[in-house]
N, C-alpha and C positions, 0 to 999 in steps of 0.2 A: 504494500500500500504506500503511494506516494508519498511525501510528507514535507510541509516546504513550510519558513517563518512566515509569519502573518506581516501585513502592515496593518497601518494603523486600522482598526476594526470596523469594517462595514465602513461608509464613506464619511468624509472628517467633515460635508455640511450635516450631516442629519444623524450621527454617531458618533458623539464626541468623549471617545474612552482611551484609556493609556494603552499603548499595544502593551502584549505579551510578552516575557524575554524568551519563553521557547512552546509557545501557544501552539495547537496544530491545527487545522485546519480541517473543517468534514468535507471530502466530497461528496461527490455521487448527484450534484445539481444538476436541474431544477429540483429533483425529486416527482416524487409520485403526483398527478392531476389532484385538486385538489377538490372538494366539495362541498357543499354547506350544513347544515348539523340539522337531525330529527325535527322536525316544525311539529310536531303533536307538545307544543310546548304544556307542564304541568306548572310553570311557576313564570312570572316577568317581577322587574323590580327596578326599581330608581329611586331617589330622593324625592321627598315633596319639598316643592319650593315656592314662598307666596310671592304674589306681584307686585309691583310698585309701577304705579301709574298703567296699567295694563300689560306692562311687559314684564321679562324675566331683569332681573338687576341683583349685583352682591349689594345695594345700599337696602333690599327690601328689609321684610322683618326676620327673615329667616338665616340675613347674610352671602356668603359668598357662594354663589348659583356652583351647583355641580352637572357637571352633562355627561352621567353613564347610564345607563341602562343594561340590565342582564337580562337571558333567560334561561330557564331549567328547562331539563327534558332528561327521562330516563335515568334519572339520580344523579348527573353529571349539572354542573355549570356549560351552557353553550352560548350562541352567540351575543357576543357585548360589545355594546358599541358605544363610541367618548364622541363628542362634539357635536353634529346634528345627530339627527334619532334614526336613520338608515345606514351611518355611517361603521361599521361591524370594524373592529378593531385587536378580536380573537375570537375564533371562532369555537374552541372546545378547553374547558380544564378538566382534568377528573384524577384519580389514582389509579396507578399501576401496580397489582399487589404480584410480588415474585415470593414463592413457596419452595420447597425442596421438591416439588415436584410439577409446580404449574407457574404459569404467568396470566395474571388476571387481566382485567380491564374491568373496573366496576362499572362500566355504562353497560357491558355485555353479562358479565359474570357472577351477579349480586342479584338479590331479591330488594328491590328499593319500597319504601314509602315516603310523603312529602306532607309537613304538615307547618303551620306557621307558626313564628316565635313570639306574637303577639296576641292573644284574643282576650274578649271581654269574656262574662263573668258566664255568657250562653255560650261560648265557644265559636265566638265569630270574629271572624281576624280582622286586627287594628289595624295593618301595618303590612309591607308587602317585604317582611324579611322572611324568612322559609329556615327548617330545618329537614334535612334528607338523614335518612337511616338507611344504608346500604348494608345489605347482612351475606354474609360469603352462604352458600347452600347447604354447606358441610356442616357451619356451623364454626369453622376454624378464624375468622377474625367478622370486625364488622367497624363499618367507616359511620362514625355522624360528622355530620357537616350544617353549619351555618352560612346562610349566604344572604348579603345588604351591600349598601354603599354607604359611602361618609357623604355625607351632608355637605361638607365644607371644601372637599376634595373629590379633585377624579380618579375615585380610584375604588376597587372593588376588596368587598373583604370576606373572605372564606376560613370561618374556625373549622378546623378539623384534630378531630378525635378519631383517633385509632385506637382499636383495640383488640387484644388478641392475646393466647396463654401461650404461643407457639413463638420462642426467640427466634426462629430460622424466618419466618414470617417478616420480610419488608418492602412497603410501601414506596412507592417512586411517586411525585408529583412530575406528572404529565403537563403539558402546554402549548396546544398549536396555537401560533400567531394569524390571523386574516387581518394585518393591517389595510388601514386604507381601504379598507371596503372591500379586501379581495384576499387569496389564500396564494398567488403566485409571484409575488414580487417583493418578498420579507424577507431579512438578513439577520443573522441572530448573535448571539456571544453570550460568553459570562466571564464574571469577574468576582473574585472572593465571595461565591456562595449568593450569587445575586444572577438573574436570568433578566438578559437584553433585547428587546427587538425591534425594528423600527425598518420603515419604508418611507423615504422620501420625509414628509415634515409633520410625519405618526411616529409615536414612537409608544415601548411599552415595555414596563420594568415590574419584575416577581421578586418580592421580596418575602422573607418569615420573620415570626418574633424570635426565631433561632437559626442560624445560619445554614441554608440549606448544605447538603454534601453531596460532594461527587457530584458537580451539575455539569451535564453534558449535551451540546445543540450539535444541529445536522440536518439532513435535507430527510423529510419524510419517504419513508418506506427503502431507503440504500443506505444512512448511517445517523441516525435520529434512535435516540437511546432506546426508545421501544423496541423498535426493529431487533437492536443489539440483542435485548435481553430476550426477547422472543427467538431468535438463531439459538443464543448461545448459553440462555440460565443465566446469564451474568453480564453485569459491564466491561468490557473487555478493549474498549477504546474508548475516552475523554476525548471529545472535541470542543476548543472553547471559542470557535468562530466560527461560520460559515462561510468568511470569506467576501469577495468582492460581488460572485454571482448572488444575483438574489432568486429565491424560488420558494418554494413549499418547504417552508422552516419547521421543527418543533423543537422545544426545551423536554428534558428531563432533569428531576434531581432526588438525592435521596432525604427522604423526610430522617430526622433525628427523633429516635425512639430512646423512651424512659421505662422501661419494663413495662406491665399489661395493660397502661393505658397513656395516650401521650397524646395532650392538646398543643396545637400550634397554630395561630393566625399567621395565615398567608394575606397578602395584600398585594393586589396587581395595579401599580399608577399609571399612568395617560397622560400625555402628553405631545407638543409637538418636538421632542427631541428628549433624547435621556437622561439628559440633567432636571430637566424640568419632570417627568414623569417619575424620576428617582424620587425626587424633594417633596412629590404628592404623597408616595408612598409610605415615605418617613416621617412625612405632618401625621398620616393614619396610623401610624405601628407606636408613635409618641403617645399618640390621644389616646390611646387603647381602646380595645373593644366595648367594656361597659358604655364609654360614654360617645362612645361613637354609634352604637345600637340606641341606647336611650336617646341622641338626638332625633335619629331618623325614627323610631317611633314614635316623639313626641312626647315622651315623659319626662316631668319635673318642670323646668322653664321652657325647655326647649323648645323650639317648633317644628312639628313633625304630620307622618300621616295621620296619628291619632288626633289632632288638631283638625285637620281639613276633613275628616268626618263628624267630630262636633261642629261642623261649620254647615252640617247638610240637614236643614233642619224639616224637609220630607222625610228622614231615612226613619225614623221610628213608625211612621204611617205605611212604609214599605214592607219593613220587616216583619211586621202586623200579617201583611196581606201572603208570604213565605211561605214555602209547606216543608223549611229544611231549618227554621226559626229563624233565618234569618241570614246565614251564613253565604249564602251565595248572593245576596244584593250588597252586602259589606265588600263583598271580593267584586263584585261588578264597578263597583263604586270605584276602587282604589286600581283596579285596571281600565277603566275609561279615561282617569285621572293621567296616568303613570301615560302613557299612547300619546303624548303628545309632546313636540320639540320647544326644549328651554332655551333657542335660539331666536325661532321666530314664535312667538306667544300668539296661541290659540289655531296650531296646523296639527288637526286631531290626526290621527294615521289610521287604516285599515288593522293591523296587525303587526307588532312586534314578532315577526317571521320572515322565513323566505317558503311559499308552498312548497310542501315534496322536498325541503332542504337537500335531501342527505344525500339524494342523485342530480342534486342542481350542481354542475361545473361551479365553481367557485373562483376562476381564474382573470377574471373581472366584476368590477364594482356592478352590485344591482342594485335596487333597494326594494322587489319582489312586494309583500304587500306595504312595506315602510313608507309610507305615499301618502297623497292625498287625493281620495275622489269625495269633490264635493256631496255625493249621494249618500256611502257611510260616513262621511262627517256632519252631516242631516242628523243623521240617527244618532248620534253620540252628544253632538251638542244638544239634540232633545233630550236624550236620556238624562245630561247633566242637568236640566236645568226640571225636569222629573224629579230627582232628588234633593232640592233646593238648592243647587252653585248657582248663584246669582252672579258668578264674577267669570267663571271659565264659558260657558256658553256667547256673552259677551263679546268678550276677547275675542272667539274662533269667529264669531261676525266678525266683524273688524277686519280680520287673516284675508276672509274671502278674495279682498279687493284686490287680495295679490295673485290669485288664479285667475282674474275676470280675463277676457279679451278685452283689448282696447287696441287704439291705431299704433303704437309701440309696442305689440305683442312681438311681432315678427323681427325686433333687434334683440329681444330677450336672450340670452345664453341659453344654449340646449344639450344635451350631451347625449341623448341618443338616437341610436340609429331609424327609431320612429319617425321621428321626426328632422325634416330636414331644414336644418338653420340656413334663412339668409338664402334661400332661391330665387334667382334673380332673371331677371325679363330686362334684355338690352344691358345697359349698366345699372338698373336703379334695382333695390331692393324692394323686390314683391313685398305690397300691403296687404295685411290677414284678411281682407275684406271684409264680413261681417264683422261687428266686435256687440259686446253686452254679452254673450253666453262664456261659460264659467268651463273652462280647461277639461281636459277628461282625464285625466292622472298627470299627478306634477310630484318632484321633491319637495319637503318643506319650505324652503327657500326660493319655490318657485320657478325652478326650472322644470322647464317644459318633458315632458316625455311621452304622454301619447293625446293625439289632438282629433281623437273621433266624437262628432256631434252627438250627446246624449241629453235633450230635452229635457229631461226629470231632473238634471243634473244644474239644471238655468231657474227651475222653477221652486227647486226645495230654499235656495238663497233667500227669494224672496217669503216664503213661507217662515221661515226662522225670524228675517228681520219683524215681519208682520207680529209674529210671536212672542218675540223680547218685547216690542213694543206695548202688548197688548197687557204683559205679563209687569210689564212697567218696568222692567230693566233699560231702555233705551226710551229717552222723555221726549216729547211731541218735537224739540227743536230736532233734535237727534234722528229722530228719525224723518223727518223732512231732509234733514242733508244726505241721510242714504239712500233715499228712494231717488234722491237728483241725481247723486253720485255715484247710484251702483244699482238701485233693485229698478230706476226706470230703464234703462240702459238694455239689463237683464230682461224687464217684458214687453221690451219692444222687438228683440229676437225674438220673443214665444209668440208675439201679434202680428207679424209680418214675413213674408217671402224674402230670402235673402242669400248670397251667394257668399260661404268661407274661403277660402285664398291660404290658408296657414299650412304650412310645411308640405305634406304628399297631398293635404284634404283640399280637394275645390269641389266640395258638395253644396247642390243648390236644395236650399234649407225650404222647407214647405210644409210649415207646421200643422196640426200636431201631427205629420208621417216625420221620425225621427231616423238617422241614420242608425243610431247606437239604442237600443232599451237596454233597460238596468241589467242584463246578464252580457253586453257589450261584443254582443253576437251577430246580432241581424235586424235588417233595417225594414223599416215600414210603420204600418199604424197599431198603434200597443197599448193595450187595455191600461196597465199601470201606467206607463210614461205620459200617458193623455191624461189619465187622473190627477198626476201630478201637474202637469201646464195648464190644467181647466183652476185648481188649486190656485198654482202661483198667479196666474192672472184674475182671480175672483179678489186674492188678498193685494197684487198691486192697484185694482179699484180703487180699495178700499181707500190707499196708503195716499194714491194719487189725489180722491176725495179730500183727504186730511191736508195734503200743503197747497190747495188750490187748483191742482192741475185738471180742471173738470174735466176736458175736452178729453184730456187720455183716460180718465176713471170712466166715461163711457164707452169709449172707445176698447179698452180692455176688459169691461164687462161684454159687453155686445160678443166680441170675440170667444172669450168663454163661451158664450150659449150658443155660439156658431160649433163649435167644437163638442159641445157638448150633447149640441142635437147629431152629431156624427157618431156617436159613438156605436150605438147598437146596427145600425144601417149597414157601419165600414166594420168591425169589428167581431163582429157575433155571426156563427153560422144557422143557416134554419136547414141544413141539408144534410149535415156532418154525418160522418162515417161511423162516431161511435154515439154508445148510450139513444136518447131519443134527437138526434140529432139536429137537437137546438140550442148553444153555450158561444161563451164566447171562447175563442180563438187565441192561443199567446200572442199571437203575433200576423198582420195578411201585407201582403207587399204594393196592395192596391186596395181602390176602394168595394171590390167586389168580396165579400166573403167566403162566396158561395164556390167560387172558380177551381177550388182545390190545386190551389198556386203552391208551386215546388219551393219549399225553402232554401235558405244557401246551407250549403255544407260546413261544418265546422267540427273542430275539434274530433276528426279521423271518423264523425259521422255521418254519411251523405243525409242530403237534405231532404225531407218526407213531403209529403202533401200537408198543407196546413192546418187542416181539418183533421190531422191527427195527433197533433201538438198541440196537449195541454197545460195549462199554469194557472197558478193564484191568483196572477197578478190582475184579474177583476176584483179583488178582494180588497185594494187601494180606493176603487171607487167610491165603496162605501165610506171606508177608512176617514178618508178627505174631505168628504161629504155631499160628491157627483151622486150619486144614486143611495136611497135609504137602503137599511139589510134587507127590507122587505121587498128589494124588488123580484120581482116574477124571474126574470131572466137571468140573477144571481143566484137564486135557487134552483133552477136548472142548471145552468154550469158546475154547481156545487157537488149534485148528483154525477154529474160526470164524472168528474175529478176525483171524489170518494172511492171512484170504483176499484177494488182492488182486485178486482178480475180482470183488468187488460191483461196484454201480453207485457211481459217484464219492461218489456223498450218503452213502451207506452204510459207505462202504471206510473203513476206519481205519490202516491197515498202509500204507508207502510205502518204496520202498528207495531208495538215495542211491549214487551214484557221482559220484566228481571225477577230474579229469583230474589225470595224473599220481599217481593214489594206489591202489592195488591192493586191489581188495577190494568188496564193497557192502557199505552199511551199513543197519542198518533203523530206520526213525520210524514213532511211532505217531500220531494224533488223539485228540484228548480222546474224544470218541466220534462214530458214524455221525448225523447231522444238525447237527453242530454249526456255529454262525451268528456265529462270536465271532471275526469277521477281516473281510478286506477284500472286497467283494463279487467274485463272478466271472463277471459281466458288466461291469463299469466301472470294478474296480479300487477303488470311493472305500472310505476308510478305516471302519474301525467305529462310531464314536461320531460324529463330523463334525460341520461344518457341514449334510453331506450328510444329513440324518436319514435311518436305514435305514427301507424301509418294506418291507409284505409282499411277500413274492417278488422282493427287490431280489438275491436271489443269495447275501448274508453269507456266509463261510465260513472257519470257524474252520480251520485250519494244523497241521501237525504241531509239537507242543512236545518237547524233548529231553529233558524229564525223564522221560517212556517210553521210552528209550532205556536208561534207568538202571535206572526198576524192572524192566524186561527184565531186563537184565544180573545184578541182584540174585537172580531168579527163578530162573535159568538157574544160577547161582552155589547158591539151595539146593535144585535139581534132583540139581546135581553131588554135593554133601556127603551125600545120600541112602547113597551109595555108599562113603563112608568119605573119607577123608582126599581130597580131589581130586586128580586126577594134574596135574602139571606142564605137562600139554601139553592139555590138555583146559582149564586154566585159561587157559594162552595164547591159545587160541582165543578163549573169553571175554576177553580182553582186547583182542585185535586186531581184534574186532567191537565190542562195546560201548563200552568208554574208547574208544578212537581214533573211533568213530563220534562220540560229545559234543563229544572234543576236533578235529573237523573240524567241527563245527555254531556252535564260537566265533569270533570275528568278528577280525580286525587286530591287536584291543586286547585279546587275550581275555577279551572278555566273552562271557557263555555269554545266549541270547536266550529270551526267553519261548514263542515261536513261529517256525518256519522255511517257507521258501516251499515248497510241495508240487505244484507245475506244474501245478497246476488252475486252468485260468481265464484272462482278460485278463490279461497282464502289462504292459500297453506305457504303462501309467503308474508303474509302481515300477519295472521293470526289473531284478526280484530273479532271483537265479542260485539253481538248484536249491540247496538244502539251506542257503541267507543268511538270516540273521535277519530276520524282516519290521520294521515298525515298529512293533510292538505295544509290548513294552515289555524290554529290554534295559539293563542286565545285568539275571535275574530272578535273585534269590538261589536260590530254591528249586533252580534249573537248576546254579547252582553246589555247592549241598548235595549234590544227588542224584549229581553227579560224585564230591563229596569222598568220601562215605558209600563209592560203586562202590569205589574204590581202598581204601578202608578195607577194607571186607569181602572183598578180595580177596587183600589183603598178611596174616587174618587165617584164610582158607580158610572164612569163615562167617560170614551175613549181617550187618550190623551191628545195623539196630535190629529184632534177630529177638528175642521174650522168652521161650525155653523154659518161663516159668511159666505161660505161658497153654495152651499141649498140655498141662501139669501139671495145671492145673485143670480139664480139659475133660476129663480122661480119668473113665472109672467108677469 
């Protein structure tokens, strides 16, 4: 094996350490393809931090802003990210247990549980700090683990206990770096029992309250201490650099053991270079753990998460309405919270994940659901403002204004290949053409990434703004200047014919036929999406009434009831193939219903006749307040959709039973062909290395948030009737809530998607009604909970807008 002096360590701008005098160097670069970690996440976590003046600042009450975020999965630490909240900066920690006769890995080789280091007096967590118990099978050792952050620093803090009656038994702390958002371009080092890594102006330093031993870095899967001890039982070569190439790095070191049980805080700092990352580290390993745990949980003076849930003062009217006492709207609370970047104040995110992680390439920056679509940021800042945050809901108004289009969208920075920045005609730089409709996924800070037209997504804005106002969080001047500044702007795309010009998109807009509906598949006239534009233009009437603007407050009512007389005409079949074949339609590409018009293909499933593609998403209508529950043609559709006699492609409806729990419970599918999951023939995941191809089987899963707009539906079924009775509500709740709050996982987190026992299992191994790996916790999934209990404790629906049946009437 080669062996040559090192220079100075990794490159002298972004790794500033003393060389080696006889240091050696790992080959074997780049190393193994890298990929991104389990998304069935059981645990996320960050610092709570309060505002000052609406934004993040170290002058607020809480002090100096921290920006990490982690997530658990499978009893391991996985990916954590420092600075905005997509940005992944390691992608896995865990232990490496070596025996006299095995080499573990506790994310594969343990029996793990997950439970929180904070609850109140009912056992409902305060705090989004976690304790993992990882138990060897045998019985021969067993790892607890603590995991939070400092409040005050970036930087992550993992107590770990070991323990075990077997002296031959020792523990290796494991650490692949994904700087910079990626797992391919990281350069590593050590230096007296301290683990280095950094790419470019990321960097990141492992330290202990005791001096790790024997720490040795290298390129994954050719000379990366694992690899070592997996070949050979042993460490057999120190490497204490990686050298100049950079690639798929990891650390290893050996934890220092005190006979049968031995606690050691680890602490990982962040920063933009390793000085600065060291010195974070060292602020947290000084402050020690008590009092760096009792900040972020909020005890004594501190301020903490336990603080911003005494600050929610719906949450005991929630908890009330719970069939698990309470403990999964405390955990929806403190992850709707945590999903959002302390750079730009109030950019909620889909998901602290990447879907399908663990076979997603990891060898460039993504930020997978780490985003912003205006649509789940709808649901989250309603959920928060469900709760009573009178201050975060807010703020995410506010954020909007930085995904709207405007006539400077097209010099914006962009960074992906979605979207093509700065296309130009002659010399001049192409104008976005239309502007007032609201981005279709952006990073927090507003960069662009994908620019397909999704209507619902222009109309929920102004619905929110209508809302805050109504709610009295935004006062009569306030919101006169948003409705000039941003929600007329918005309903003036939803009230008129208009042509977009931004990036690959020059789609001529023809409302309400939308290019994108909410599953961002296929274009035409959409039960939901129209719900929502009949909506947002009932409340911009409204809005436009209130600062004078008459002429548009008729104007955008009129339009509504133009729209709203189309719905069953274009929408709804009276011919359909299934049931008595008369419902509405997911989705028709014209205004003929009847035509049994071929859908487009997607997602490796060709496209059916429309008429045999069912969804909920009439179920919005009512919601919004387009149509009462009672109308005729909503209860036929209902009937269809119910049916769990279709053929598996087609059936949307799935019921759930668990052992030991009384009751069945129902989930729905996004709709009948959906291809947005793991195939069911082989099990591989959706996006993969595996690329889907035709007829590989895809098949998208039942998601829980139909569980919820059920629940809601059914809730303004009941109020039809006057005031709901007490026992007819409970029914509603011992089906619906307790259905969700059985589809959340160990850690309650609430899943994107659940297993629906169609198909090969014998590669996942998922238990009816378990999270799949798509993408977990999904905010949305924890909204649509929050909102259920809201409207429950409330006898009517939450985001129901009586002014739009106001506007809709003669």
């Amino acid at each position: 094996m080669p062996v040559r002096f090192v220079r100075p360590l990794l490159c002298s701008a972004s790794f500033l350490l003393t060389p080696l005098a006889s240091a050696l160097e790992a080959p074997g670069a780049p190393g193994a393809t890298p990929f991104w970690s389990y998304s069935g996440k059981t645990g996320i976590g960050t610092s709570y931090e309060a505002y000052r003046d609406g934004a993040y600042s170290d002058k607020a009450s809480t002090g100096r802003v921290s920006r990490v975020w982690f997530s658990l999965a499978q009893g391991v630490v996985t990916e954590t990210m420092q600075g905005l909240i997509h940005e992944a900066q390691l992608r896995e920690m865990q232990l490496v247990i070596r025996g006299p006769d095995f080499t573990h890995l506790e994310r594969d080789d343990t029996d793990s549980r997950i439970e929180y280091l904070a609850t109140d007096a009912a056992g409902r967590p305060t705090s989004l700090a976690y304790k993992m118990v990882n138990r060897d099978r045998q019985g021969r050792y067993e790892i607890e683990k603590h995991v939070f952050t400092d409040p005050d620093q970036d930087t992550l803090v993992m107590r770990v206990i070991f323990r075990s009656q077997d002296p031959r038994i020792q523990p290796y702390l494991y650490v692949d770096p994904a700087l910079a958002n990626s797992g391919s371009h990281d350069r590593a080092a050590v230096k007296g029992g301290v683990l280095y890594a950094s790419e470019g102006e990321h960097a990141l330093v492992v330290k202990a309250s005791q001096p790790l031993q024997t720490p040795t870095v290298g390129f994954v899967g050719s000379s990366d201490g694992l690899d070592d001890l997996r070949r050979n039982g042993k460490l057999t070569q120190l490497y204490s650099s990686t050298g100049d190439q950079a690639g798929n790095v990891a650390m290893l070191a050996k934890l220092p053991l005190k006979g049968a049980e031995t606690t050691l805080d680890v602490v990982v700092g962040f920063g933009a270079n390793p000085r600065q990352a060291e010195a974070a580290a060292d602020a947290t390993l000084t402050r020690g753990y008590q009092k760096v745990l009792a900040h972020y949980n909020g005890e004594g003076d501190a301020i903490g998460w336990q603080d911003y849930l005494a600050g929610l003062d719906q949450l005991p009217r929630l908890q009330a309405q719970a069939g698990d006492g309470g403990k999964l709207v405390n955990a929806s609370a403190l992850v709707l919270k945590a999903q959002e970047d302390k750079t730009h104040a109030g950019a909620l995110i889909a998901s602290l994940s990447n879907p399908w992680g663990e076979t997603v390439p990891a060898g460039k920056g993504t930020t997978g659901y780490k985003a912003v679509w205006p649509r789940d940021f709808y649901q989250c800042a309603m959920a928060l403002l469900a709760l009573g945050d009178r201050q975060t809901p807010k703020v995410a108004f506010s954020y909007l204004k930085q995904v709207q289009v405007d006539a400077n969208t097209a010099h914006k920075p962009a960074d992906s290949s979605a979207f093509i920045h700065q296309q130009k005609q002659g010399d001049e730089v192409r104008a976005p053409g239309a502007t007032g409709w609201f981005l279709q996924k952006t990073h927090v800070d507003g960069t662009i990434e994908w620019v397909g037209v999704q209507l619902d997504q222009t109309a929920m804005p102004i619905m929110l703004g209508y809302r805050l106002w109504q709610g009295g969080l935004l006062g009569d001047a306030e919101i006169d200047r948003w409705y000039r500044d941003m929600l007329r702007p918005a309903a003036d795309f939803l009230a008129r014919d208009s042509q977009v010009n931004l990036g690959w998109n020059t789609w001529q807009v023809k409302p309400p036929q939308t290019q994108q509906e909410r599953w961002e598949e296929q274009w035409g006239y959409s039960p939901s999406t129209t719900a929502a534009v009949i909506a947002g233009l009932a409340t911009a009437s409204e809005l436009a009434r209130h600062a004078g603007d008459e002429a548009n407050a008729s104007r955008y009512r009129d339009t509504a009831r133009r729209y709203s007389g189309q719905v069953e005409k274009t929408m709804a079949t009276t011919q359909g193939s299934l049931g008595a074949g008369h419902y509405y339609l997911r989705i028709t590409q014209n205004d003929d219903p009847n035509d049994k018009g071929k859908l487009v293909d997607n997602n490796s499933r060709p496209g059916l006749p429309e008429d045999q593609v069912l969804d909920a998403g009439f179920l919005e209508l009512v919601r919004y307040g387009v149509r009462p529950a009672s109308d005729p043609l909503v209860q036929k559709s209902l009937a269809v959709l119910d049916d769990e006699g279709l053929p598996e492609n087609l059936r949307v409806k799935y019921s759930f039973q668990y052992p030991g729990v009384s009751g069945t419970f129902p989930g729905w599918r996004r709709y009948g062909n959906d291809g947005y999951g793991e195939s069911e023939s082989s099990g591989i995941n959706f996006p993969a290395t595996e690329q889907p191809v035709p007829n590989s089987g895809l098949r998208g899963r039942v998601w829980p948030i139909f569980t919820g707009e059920r629940g809601h539906y059914e809730l303004a079924r009941l109020a039809l009737q006057g005031k709901p009775d007490p026992a007819a509500l409970g029914k509603l709740r011992d089906t619906y809530v307790r259905g969700l709050e059985l589809f959340a996982n160990a850690g309650l987190m609430l899943p994107e998607q659940v297993w629906d026992g169609v198909g090969d299992n014998r590669r996942h191994g998922y238990q009816m009604g378990q999270g799949t790996d798509s993408a977990t916790p999904l905010a949305w999934s924890h909204a649509e909970y929050v909102k259920l209990l809201r409207s429950l404790a409330d006898g009517q629906v939450w985001d129901h807008y009586p002014v739009v049946a106001r506007a809709l009437a003669p």
